[in-house]
MDAnalysis code that builds the backbone (N, CA, C; Angstrom):
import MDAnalysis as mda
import numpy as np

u = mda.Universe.empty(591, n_residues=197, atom_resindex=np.repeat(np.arange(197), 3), trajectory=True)
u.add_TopologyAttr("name", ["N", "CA", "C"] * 197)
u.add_TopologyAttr("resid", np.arange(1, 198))
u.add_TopologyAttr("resname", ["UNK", "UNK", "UNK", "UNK", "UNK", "UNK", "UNK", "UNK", "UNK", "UNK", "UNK", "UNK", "UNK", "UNK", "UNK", "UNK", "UNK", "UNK", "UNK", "UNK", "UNK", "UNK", "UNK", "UNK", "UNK", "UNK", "UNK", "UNK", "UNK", "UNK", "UNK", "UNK", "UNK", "UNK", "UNK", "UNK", "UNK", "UNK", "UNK", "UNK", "UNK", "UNK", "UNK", "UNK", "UNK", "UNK", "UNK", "UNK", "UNK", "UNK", "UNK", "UNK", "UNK", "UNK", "UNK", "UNK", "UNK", "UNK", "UNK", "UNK", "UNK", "UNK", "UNK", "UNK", "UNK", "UNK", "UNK", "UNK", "UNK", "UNK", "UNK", "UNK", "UNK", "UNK", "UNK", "UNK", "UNK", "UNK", "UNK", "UNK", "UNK", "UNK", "UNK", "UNK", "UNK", "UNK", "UNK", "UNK", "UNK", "UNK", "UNK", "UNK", "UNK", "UNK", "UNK", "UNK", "UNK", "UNK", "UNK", "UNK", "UNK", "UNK", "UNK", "UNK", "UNK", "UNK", "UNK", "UNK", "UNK", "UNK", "UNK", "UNK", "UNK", "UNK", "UNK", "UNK", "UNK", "UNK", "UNK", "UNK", "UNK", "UNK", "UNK", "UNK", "UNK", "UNK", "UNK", "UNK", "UNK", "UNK", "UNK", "UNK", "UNK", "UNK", "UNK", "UNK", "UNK", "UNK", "UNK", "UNK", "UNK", "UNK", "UNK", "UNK", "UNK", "UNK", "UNK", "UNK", "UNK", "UNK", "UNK", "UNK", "UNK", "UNK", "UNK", "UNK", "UNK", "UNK", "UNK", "UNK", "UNK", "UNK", "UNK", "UNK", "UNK", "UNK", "UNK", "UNK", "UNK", "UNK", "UNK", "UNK", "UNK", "UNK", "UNK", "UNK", "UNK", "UNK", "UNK", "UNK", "UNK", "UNK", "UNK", "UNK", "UNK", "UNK", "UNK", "UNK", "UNK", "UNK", "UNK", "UNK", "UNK", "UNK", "UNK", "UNK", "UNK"])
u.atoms.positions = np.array([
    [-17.993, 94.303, 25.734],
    [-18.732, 93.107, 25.441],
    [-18.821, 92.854, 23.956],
    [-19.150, 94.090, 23.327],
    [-19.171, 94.051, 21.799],
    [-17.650, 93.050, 21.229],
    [-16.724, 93.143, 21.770],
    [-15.376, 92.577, 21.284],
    [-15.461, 91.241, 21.468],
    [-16.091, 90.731, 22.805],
    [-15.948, 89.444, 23.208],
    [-16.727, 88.541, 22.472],
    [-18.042, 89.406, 21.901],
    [-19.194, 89.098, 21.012],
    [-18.482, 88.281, 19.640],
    [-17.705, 89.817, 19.225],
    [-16.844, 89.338, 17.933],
    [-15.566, 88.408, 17.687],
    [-14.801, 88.300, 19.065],
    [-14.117, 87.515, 18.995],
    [-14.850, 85.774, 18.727],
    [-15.770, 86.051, 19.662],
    [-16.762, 84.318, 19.737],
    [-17.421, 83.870, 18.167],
    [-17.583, 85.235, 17.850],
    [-18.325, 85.152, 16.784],
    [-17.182, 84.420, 15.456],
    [-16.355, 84.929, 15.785],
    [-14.657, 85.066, 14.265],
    [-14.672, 83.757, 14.695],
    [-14.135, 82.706, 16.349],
    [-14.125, 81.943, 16.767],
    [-15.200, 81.143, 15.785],
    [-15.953, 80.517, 15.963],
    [-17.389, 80.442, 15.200],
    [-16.900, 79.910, 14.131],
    [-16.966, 81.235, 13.400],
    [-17.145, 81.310, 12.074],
    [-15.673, 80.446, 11.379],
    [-14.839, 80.253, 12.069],
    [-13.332, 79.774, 11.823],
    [-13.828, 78.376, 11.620],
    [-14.316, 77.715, 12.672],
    [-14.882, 76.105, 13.316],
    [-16.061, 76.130, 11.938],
    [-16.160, 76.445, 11.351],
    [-17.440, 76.404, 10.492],
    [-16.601, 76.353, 9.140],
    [-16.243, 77.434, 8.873],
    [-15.100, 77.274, 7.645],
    [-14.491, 76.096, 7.353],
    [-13.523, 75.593, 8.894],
    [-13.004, 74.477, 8.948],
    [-13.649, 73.120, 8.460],
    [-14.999, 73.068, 9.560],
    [-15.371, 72.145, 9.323],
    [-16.302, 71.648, 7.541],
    [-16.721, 73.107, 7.269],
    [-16.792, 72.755, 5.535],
    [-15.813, 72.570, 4.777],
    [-14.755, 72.695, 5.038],
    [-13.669, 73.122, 4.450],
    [-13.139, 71.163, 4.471],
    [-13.117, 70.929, 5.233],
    [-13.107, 69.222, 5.690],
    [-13.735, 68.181, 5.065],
    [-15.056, 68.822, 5.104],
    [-16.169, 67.967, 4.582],
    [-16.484, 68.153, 2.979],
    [-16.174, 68.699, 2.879],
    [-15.960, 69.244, 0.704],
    [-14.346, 68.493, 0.745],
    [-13.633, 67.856, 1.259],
    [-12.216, 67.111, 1.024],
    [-13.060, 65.901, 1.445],
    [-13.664, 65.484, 2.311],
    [-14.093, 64.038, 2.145],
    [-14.987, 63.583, 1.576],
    [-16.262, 64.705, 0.847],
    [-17.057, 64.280, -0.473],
    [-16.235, 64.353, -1.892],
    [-15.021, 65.153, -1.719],
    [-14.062, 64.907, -3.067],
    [-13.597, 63.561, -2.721],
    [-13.008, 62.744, -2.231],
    [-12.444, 61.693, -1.633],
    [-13.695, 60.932, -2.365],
    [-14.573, 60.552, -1.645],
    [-15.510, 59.693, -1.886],
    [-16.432, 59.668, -3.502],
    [-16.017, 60.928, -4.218],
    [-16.713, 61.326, -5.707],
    [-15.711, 60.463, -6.079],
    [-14.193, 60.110, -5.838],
    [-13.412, 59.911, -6.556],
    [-13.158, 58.232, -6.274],
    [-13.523, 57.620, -5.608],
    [-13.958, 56.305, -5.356],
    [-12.628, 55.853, -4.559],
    [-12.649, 54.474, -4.011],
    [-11.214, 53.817, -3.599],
    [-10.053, 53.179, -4.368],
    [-9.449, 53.227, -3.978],
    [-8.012, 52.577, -4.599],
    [-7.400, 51.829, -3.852],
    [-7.357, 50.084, -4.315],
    [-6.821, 48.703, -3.947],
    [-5.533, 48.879, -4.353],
    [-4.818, 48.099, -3.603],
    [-3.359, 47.242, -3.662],
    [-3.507, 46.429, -4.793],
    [-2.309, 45.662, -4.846],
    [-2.165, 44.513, -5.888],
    [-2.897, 43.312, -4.780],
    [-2.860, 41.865, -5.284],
    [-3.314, 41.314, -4.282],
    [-1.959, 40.681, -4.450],
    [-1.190, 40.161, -2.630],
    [-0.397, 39.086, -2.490],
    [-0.406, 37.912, -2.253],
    [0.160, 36.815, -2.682],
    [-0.204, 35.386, -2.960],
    [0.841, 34.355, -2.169],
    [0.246, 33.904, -1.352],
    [1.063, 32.887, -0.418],
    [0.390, 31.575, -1.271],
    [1.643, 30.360, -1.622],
    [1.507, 29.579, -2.096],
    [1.459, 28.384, -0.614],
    [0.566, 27.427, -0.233],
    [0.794, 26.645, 0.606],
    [1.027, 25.356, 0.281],
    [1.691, 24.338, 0.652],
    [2.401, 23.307, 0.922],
    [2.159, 22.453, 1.681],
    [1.775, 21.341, 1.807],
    [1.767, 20.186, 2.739],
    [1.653, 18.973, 2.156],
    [2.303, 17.525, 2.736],
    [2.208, 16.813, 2.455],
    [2.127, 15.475, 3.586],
    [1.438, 14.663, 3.250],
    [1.178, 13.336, 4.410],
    [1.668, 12.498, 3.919],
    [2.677, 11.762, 4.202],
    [3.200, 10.242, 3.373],
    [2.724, 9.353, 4.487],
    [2.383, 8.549, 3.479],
    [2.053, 6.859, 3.893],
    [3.135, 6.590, 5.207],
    [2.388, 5.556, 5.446],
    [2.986, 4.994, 6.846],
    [2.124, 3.613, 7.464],
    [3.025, 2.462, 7.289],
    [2.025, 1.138, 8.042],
    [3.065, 0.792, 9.320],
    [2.718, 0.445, 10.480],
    [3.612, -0.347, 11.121],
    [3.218, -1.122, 12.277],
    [3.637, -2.209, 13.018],
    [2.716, -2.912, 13.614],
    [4.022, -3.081, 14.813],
    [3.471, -3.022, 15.471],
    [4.148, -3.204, 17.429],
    [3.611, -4.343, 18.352],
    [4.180, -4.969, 18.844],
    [4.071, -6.540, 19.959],
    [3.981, -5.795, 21.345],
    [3.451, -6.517, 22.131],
    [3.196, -6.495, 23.316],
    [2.129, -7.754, 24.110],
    [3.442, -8.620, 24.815],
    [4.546, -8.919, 25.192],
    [5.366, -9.256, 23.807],
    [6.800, -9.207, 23.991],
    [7.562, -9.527, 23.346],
    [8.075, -10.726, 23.193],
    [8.193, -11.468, 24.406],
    [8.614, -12.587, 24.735],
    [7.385, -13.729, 25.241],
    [7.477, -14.409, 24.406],
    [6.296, -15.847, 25.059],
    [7.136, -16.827, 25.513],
    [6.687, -17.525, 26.554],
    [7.257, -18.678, 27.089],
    [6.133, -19.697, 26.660],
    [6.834, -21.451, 26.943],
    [6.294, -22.228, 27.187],
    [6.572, -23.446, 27.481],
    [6.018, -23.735, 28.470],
    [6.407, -25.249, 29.331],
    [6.130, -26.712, 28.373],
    [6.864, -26.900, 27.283],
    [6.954, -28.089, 26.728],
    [6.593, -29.361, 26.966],
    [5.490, -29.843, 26.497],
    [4.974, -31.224, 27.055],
    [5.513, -32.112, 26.319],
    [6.174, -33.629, 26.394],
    [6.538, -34.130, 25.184],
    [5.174, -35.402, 25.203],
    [4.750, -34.592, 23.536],
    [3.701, -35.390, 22.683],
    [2.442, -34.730, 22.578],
    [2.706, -33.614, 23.735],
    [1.428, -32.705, 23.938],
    [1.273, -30.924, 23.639],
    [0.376, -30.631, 24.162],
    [-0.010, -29.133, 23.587],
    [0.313, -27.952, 24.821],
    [1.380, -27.585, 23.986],
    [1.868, -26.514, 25.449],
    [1.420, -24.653, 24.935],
    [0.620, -24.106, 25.680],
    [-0.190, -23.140, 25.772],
    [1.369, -21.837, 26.187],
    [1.031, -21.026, 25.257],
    [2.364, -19.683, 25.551],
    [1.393, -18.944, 26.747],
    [3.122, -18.730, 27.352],
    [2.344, -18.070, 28.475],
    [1.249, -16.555, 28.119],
    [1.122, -16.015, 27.210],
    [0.291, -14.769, 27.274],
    [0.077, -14.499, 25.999],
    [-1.118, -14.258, 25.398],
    [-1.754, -13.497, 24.145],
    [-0.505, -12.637, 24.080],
    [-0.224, -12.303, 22.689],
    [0.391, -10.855, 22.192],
    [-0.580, -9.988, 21.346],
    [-0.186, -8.861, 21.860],
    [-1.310, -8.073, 21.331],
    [-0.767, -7.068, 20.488],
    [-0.822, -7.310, 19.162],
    [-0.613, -6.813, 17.824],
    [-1.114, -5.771, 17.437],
    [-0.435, -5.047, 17.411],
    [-1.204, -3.146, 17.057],
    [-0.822, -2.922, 15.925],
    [-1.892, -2.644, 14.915],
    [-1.143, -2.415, 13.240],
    [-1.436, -0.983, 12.857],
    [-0.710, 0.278, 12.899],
    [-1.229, 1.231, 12.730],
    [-1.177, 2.164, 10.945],
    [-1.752, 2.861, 10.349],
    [-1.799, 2.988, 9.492],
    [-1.943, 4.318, 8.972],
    [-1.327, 5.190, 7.923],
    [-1.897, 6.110, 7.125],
    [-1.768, 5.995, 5.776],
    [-2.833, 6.095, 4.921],
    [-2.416, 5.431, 3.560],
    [-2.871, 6.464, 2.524],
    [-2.857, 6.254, 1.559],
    [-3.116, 7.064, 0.073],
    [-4.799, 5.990, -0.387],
    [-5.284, 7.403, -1.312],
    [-6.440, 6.292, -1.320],
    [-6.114, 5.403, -2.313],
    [-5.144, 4.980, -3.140],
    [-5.428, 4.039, -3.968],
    [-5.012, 2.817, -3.278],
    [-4.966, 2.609, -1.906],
    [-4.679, 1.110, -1.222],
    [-6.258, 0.931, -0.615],
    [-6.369, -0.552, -0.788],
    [-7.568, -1.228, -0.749],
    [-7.858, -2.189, 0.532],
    [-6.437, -2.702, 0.975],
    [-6.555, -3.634, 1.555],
    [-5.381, -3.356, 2.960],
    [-5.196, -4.428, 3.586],
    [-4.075, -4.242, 4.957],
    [-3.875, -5.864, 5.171],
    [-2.904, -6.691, 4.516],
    [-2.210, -8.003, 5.472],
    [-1.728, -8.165, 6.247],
    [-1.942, -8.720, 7.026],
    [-0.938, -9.057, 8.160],
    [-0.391, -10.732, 8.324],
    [0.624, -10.933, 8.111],
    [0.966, -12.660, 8.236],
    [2.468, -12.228, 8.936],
    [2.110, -13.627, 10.180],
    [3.580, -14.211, 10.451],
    [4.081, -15.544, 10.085],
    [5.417, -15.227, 10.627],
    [6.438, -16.168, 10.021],
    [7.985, -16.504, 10.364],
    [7.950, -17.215, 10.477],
    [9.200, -18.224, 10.863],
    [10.222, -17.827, 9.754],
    [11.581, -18.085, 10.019],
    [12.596, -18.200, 9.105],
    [12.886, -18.614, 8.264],
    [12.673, -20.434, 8.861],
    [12.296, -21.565, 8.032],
    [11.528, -22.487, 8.462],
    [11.060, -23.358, 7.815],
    [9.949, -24.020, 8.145],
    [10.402, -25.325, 8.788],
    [11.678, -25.645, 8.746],
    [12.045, -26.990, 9.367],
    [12.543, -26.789, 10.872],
    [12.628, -25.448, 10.933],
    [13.251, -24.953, 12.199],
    [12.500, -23.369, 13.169],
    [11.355, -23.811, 13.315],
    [10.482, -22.617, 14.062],
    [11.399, -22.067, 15.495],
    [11.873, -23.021, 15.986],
    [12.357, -23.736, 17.306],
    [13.769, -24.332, 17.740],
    [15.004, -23.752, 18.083],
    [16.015, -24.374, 17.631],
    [16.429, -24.723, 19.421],
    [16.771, -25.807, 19.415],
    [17.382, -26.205, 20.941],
    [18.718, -26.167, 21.107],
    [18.772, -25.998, 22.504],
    [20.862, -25.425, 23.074],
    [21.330, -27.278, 22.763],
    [20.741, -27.953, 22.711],
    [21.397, -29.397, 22.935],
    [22.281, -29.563, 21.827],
    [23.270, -30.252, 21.930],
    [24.532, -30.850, 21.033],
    [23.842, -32.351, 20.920],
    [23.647, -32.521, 19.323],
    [23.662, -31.524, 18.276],
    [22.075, -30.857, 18.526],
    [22.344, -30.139, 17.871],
    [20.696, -29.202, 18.392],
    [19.711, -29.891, 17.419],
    [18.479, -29.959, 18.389],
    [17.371, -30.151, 17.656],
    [16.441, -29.423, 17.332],
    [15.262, -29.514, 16.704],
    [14.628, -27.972, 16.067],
    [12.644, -28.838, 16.291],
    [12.081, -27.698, 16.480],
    [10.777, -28.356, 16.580],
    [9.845, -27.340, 15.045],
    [9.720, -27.782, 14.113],
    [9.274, -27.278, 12.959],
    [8.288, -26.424, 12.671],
    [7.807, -26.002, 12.393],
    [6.417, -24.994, 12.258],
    [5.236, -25.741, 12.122],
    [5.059, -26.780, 11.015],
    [4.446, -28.088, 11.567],
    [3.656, -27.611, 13.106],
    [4.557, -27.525, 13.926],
    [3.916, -27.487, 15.566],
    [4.062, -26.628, 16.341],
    [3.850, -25.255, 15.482],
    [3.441, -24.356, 16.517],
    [2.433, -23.442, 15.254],
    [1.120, -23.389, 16.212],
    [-0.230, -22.755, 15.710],
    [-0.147, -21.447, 16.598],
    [-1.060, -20.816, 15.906],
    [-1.489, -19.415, 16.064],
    [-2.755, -19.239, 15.615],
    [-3.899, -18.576, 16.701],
    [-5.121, -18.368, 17.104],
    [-5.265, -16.739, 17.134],
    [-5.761, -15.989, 16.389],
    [-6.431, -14.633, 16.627],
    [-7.956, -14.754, 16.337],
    [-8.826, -14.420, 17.335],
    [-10.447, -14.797, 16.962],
    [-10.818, -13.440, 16.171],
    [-9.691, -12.408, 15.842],
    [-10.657, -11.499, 15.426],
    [-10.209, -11.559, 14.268],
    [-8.712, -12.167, 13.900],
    [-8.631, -12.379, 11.963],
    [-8.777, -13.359, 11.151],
    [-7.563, -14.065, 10.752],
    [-8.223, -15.051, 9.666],
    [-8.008, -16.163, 10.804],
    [-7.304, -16.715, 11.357],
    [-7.046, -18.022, 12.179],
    [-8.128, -18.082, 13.436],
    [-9.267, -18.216, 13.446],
    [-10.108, -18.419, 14.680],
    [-9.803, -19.460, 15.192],
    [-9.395, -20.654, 14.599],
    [-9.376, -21.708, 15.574],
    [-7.747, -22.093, 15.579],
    [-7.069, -22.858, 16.212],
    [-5.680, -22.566, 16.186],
    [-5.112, -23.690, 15.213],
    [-4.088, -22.971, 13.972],
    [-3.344, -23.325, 12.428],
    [-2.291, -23.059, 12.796],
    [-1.354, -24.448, 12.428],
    [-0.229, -24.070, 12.143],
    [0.414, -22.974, 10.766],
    [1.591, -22.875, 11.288],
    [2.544, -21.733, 10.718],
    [3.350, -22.357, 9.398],
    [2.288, -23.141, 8.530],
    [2.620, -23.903, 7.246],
    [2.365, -23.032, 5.857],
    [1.677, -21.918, 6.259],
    [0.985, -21.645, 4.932],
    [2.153, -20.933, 4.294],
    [1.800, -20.732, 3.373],
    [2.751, -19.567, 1.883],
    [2.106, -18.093, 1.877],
    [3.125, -17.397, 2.649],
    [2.203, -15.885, 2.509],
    [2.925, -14.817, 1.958],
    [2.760, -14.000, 1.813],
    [3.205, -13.137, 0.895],
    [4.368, -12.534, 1.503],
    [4.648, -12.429, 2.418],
    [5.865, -11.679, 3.400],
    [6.613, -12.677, 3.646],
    [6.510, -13.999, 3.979],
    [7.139, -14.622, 4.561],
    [8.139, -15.870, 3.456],
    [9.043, -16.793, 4.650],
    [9.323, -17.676, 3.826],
    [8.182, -18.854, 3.673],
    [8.621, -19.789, 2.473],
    [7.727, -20.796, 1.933],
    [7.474, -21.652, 2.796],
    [6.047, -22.492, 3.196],
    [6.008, -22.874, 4.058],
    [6.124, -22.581, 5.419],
    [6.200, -21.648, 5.685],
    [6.496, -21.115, 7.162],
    [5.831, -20.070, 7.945],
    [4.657, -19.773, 7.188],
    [3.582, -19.001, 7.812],
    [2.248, -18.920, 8.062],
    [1.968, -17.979, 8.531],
    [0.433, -18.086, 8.254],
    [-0.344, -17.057, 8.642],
    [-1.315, -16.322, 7.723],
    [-2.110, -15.252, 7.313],
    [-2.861, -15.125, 8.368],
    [-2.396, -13.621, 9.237],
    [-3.247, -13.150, 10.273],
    [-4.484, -12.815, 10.120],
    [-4.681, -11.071, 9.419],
    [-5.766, -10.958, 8.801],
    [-5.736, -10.510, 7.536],
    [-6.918, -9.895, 7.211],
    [-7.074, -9.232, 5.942],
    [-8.048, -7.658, 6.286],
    [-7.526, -6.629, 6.418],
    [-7.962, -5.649, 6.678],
    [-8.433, -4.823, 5.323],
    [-10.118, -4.267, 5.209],
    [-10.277, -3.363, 4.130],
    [-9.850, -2.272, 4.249],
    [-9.594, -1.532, 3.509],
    [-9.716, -0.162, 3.624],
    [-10.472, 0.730, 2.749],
    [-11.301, 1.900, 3.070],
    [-12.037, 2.789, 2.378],
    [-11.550, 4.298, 2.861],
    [-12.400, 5.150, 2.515],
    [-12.356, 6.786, 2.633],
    [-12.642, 6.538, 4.549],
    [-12.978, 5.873, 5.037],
    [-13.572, 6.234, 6.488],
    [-12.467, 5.853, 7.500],
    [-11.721, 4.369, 6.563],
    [-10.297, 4.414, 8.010],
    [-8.934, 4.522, 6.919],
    [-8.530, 5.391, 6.347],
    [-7.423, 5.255, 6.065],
    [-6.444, 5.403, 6.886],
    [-6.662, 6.305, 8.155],
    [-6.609, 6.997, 9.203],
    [-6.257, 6.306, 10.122],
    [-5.831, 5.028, 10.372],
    [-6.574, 4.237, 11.282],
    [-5.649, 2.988, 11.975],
    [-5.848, 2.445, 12.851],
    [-5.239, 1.253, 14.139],
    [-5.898, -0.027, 14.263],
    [-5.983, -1.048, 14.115],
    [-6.653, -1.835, 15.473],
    [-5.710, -2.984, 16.039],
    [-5.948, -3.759, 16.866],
    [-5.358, -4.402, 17.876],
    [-5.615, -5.688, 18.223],
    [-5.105, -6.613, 17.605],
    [-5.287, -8.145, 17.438],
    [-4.734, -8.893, 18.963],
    [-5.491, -9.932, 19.324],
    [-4.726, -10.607, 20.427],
    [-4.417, -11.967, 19.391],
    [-2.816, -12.470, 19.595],
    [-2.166, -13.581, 19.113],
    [-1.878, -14.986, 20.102],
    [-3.418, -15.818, 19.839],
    [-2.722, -16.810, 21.118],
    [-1.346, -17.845, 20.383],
    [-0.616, -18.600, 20.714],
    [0.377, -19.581, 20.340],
    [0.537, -20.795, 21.205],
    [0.276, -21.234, 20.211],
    [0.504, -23.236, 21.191],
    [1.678, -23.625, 20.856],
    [2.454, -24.657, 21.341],
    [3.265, -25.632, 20.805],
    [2.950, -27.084, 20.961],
    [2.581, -27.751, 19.656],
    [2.159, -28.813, 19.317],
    [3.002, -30.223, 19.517],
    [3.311, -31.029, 20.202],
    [4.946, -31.764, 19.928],
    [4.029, -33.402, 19.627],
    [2.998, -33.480, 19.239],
    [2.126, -34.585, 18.916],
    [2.952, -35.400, 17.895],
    [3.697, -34.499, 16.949],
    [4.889, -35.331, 15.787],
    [5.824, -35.752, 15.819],
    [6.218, -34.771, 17.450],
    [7.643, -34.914, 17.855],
    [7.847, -35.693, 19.537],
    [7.464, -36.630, 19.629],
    [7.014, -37.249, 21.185],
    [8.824, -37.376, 22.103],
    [9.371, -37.500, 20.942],
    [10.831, -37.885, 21.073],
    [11.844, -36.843, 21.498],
    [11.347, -35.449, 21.409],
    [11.513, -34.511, 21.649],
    [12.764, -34.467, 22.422],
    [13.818, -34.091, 22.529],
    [15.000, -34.303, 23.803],
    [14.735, -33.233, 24.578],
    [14.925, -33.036, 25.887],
    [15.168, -32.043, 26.695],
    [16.119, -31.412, 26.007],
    [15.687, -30.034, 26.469],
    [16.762, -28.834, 26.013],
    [17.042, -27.813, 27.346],
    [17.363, -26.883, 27.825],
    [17.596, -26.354, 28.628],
    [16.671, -24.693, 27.945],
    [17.167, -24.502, 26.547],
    [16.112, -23.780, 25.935],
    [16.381, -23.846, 24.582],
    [14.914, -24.136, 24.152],
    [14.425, -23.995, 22.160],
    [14.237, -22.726, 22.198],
    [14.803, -22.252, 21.490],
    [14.330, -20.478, 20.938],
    [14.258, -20.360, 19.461],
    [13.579, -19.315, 19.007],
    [12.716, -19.178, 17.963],
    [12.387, -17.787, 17.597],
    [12.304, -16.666, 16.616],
    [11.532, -15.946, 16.527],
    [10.794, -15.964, 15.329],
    [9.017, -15.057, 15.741],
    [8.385, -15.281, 15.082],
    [7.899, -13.524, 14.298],
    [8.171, -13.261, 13.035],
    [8.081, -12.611, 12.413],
    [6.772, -11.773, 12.057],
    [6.326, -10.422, 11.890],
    [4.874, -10.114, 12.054],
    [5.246, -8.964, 11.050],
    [4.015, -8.902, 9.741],
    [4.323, -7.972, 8.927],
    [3.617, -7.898, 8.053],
    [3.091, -6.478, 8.001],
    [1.533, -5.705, 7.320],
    [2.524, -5.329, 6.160],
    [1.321, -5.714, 5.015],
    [1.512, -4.609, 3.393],
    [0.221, -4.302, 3.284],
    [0.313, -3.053, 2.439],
    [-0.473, -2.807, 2.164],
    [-0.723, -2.610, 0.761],
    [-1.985, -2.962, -0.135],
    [-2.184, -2.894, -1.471],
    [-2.689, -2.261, -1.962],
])
């Protein structure tokens, strides 16, 4: 028994050694304080560029021609102007526009006849035209005489970000033109186009 005593005992005394023996290496460690890396440096990158652009829906308007009278397009277009900008822009235009102003409207007839801008108005209640103006004015996108100023959109820090969605009604006026000839079809397109300042 005496042996088994001393073996347990040497046992012991080994686990004790050890474990001081351990613990005097991790109070040297800790007398001697920590030691950092260099630090590494990721440079990051990004950039947002500007962007305006505006989309139709319907594309195509019809309308049943009255001669001397006011012919209603078949359907609102609904004008989506979408946007991301830099802050030094202030503002958002939108004006359409005809080609030319003597010819909004060009007919299949030999020789062809043309129904002018003169007589066809455009109505949006939510921009500048509430009540329905012809397509006479001088706008900044367009040709002379041949348009006319949708809206005028602000911009600040809160929508640079930002969309909204105009409905475009269109008449055709022929009150100037009573004389009007049948055509089989007048066609026309009408031009739509945001800057921004």
């Amino acid at each position: 028994m005496n042996a088994g005593r001393k073996t347990l005992a040497a046992a012991s005394m080994r686990k004790t050694a050890l474990l001081l023996a351990l613990s005097g290496c991790l109070a040297g460690r800790a007398a001697l304080g920590q030691v950092n890396s260099n630090s590494g440096t990721i440079s990051l990158n990004a950039s947002l560029a500007e962007s305006l652009s505006v989309s139709v829906s319907p594309s195509n308007v019809s309308f049943s021609l009255v001669p001397g009278g006011t012919a209603l397009g078949s359907s609102p277009v609904a004008i989506t102007t979408t946007w991301i900008l830099s802050s030094s822009r202030a503002a958002i235009t939108l004006d359409g526009s005809f080609g030319t102003a003597s010819a909004a409207l060009t007919g299949s007839s030999s020789p062809p006849e043309s129904i002018p801008t003169l007589a066809v108005y455009g109505m949006m209640s939510t921009g500048l035209p509430v009540t329905f103006t012809s397509f006479t004015a001088n706008t900044a996108l367009g040709t002379v005489g041949a348009g006319l100023p949708l809206f005028i959109q602000v911009v600040t820090s809160s929508n640079r970000n930002s969309s909204r969605t105009d409905n475009l009604t269109i008449e055709i006026n022929l009150a100037t033109q009573p004389q009007l000839p049948a055509a089989s079809n007048y066609t026309g397109s009408l031009f739509l186009q945001a800057q921004a300042l």
